[in-house]
N, C-alpha and C positions, 0 to 999 in steps of 0.2 A: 777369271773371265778374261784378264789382260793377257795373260800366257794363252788361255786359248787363241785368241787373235793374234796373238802373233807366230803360234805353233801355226796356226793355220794357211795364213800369210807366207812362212818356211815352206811348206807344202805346197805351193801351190807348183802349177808346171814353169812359172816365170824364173818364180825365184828356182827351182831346180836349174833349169834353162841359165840364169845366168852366173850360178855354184861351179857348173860340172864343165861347163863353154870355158877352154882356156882363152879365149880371144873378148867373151861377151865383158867381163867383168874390169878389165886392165883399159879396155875399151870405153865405156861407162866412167870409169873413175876419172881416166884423160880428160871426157866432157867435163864430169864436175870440177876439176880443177879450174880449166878453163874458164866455165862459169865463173866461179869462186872470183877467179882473176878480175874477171870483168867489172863484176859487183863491186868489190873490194875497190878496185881502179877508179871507176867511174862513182860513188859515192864518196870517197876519199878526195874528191875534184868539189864535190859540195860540200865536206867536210873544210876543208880546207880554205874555202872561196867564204862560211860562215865564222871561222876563227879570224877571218882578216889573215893570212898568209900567204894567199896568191888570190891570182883573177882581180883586183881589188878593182881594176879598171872595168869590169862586168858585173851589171846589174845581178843581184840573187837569182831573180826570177829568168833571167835570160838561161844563166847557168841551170838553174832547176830543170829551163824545158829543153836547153839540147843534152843533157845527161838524162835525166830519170826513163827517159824511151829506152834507152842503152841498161840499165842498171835495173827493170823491171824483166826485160826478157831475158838478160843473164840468169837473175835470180828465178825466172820459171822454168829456164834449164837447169839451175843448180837443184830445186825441188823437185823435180821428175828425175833428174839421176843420180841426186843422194834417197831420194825413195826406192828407186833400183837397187842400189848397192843396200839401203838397210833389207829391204825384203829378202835379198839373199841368203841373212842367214837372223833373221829378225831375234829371235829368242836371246841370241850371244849379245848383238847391236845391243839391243833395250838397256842391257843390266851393264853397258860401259858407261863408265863414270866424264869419260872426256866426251862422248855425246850425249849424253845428257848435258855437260856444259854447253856445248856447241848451241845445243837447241837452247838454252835459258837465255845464253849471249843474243840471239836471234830472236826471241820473244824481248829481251829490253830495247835492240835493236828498231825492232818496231812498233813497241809504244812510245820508246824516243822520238821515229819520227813520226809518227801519229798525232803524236802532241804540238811537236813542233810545226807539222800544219795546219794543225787545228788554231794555234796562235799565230802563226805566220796570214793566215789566209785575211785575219781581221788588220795585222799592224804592217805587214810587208809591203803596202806602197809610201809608207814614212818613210822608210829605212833602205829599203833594197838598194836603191842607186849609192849609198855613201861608203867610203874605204873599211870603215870602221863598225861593227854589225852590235847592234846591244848585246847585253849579256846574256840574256836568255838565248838568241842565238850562239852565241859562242858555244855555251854550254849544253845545248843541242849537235854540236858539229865534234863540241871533245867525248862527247857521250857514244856519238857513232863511231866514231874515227879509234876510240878505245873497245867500243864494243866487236868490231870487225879485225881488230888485232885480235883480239881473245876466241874470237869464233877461226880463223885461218890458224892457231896457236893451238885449240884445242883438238881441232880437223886434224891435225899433221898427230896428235898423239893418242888420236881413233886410230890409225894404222899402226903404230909403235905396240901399243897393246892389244890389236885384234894379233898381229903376229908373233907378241911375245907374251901372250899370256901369264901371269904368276900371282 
């Protein structure tokens, strides 16, 4: 059933469209990097601002609201054009071992911070304004800030093995 959907997926005019397009796919991937970048960049500023490492003179929540506007529309460019590049050749994507990391990294990624607002939203006006962030924060900011190295780590060795197969 899942190889259907994805044989299918392969099939379609797009993914041909961006297989057979020498410009379509090198083109796509530039975006997602890009994204990548951004995400990576700009959560790593809230990463960081929760460990106590930098920002420490800026409230959480200040940081939260001039990055996550920045770090949600990256990451909906990064999902519309790593969706691009898997549908191009879906069936080979599915069964790499380092996207599948990628993606698991990206699911802890965001029940990390799923959690962490779901707690945050209740204790974060105790805490926000001081240098020093409880530990459950902290432990939130090393879980991202390690999640998003393993996701850009696992990303760069989807390319190493879609082109060197063995």
């Amino acid at each position: 059933m899942v190889a259907d959907l994805l044989q299918r997926l392969y099939d379609t005019d797009l993914a041909a469209t961006l297989r057979e397009n020498a410009l379509a796919f090198p083109w796509i991937e530039c975006l997602h990097v890009l994204a990548i970048t951004l995400v990576v960049g700009s959560i790593s500023v809230v990463d960081l601002r929760l460990l106590g490492l930098a920002w420490r003179d800026r409230s959480v929540r200040r940081v939260l609201r001039d990055v996550l506007p920045v770090t949600w529309t990256a990451f909906g460019l990064a999902a519309v054009s790593g969706f691009l590049m898997f549908a191009s050749n879906a069936p080979h994507y599915a069964r790499n071992t380092f996207l599948q990391l990628k993606l698991a990294l990206i699911l802890v990624a965001g029940v990390n911070m799923a959690l962490f607002h779901l707690w945050a939203r209740r204790s974060l006006p105790e805490w926000e304004s001081a240098p020093a962030t409880p530990l459950r924060a902290k432990v939130a900011g090393a879980v991202s800030l390690v999640s998003w190295i393993g996701i850009v780590a696992a990303a760069r060795w989807i390319g190493f093995t879609i082109l060197n197969p063995s």
